[in-house]
C-alpha positions as a Python dict, from the first residue, in 0.01 Angstrom:
ca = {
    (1, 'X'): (0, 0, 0),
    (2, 'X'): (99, 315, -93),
    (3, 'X'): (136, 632, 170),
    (4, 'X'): (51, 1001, 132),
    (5, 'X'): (425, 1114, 34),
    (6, 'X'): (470, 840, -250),
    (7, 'X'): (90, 939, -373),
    (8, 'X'): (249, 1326, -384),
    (9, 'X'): (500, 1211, -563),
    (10, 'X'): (372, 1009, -820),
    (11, 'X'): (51, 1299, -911),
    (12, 'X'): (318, 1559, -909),
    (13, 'X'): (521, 1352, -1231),
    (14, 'X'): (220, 1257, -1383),
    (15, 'X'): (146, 1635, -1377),
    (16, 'X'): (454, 1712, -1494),
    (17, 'X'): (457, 1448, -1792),
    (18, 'X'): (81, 1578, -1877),
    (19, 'X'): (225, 1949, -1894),
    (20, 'X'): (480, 1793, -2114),
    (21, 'X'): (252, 1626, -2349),
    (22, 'X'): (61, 1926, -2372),
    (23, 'X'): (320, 2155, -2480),
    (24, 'X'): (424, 1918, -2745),
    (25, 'X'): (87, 1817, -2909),
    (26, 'X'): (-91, 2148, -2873),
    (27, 'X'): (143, 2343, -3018),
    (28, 'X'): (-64, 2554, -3255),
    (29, 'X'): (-136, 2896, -3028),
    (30, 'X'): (91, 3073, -2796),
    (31, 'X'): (-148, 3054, -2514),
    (32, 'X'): (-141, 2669, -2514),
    (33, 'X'): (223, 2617, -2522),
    (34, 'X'): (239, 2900, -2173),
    (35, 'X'): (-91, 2681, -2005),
    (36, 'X'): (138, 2368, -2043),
    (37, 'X'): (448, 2555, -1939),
    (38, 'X'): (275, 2693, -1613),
    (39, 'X'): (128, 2346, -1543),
    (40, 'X'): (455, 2169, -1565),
    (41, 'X'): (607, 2451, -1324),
    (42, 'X'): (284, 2383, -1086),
    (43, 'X'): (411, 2030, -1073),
    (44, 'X'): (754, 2127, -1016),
    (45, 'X'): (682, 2376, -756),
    (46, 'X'): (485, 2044, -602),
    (47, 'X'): (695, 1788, -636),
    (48, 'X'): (984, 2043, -480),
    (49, 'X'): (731, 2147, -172),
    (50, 'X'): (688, 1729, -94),
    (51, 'X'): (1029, 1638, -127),
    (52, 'X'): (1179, 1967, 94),
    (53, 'X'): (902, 1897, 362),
    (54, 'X'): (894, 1522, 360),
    (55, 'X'): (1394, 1556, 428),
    (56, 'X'): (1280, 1816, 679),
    (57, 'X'): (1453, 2048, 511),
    (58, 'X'): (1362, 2467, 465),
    (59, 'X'): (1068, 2612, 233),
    (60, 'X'): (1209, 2898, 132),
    (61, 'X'): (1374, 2744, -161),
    (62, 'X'): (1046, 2664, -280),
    (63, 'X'): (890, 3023, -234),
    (64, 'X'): (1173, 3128, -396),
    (65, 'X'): (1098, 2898, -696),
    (66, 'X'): (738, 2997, -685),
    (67, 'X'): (862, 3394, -733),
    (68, 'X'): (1040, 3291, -994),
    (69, 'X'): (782, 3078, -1179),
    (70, 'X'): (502, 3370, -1152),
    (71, 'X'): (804, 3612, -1302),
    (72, 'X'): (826, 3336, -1602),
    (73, 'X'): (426, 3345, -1593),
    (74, 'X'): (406, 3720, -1617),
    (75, 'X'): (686, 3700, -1926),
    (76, 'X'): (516, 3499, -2077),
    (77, 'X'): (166, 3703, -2081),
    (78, 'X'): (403, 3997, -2178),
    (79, 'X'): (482, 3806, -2464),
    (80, 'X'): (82, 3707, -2537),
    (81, 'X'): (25, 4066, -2545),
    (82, 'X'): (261, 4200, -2765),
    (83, 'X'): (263, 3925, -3046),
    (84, 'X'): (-106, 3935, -3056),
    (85, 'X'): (-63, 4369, -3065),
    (86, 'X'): (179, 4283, -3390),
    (87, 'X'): (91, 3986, -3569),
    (88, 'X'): (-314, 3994, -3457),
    (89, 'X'): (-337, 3651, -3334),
    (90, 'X'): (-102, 3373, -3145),
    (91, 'X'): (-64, 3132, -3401),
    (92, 'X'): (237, 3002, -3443),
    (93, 'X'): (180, 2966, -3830),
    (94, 'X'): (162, 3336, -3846),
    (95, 'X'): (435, 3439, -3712),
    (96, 'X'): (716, 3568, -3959),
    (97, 'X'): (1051, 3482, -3887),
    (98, 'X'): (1192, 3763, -4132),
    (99, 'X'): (987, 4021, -4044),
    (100, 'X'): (1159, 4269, -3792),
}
């Protein structure tokens, strides 16, 4: 039987291997590709919090990883914003490389 820390452990990889499969098959808008990124960081950010609690060790690090993961989040919505302000859309078809 399997405890509460191995349980954390294993939904925190299988969210991190869903995020992963999401970024790669739904690859067509912008959007998307930053849902599956900030998933895969939620999972991170989990597995991180159960490992660090379960060794006894500080949380900090793991706030600290959290800051950093919103400051990729926010980025990234930068990013939404302006390529949707130029090119009218987030597809990733539209985009022109040799445009600048």
């Amino acid at each position: 039987m399997m405890n509460f820390g191995m349980v954390g452990i294993m939904s925190s990889l299988f969210m991190v291997f869903c995020g992963l499969w999401g970024f790669i098959s739904y690859h067509k808008h912008l959007l998307n590709s930053l849902l599956s990124l900030e998933f895969m960081m939620l999972g991170v950010f989990w597995l991180l919090s159960m490992s660090m609690t379960s060794v006894g060790m500080e949380i900090y690090f793991s706030l600290f990883f959290l800051t950093l993961a919103a400051c990729e989040g926010a980025l990234g919505l930068s990013l939404l914003v302006f390529v949707v302000r130029s090119h009218g859309n987030d597809r990733f078809m539209s985009f022109n490389l040799l445009e600048c």
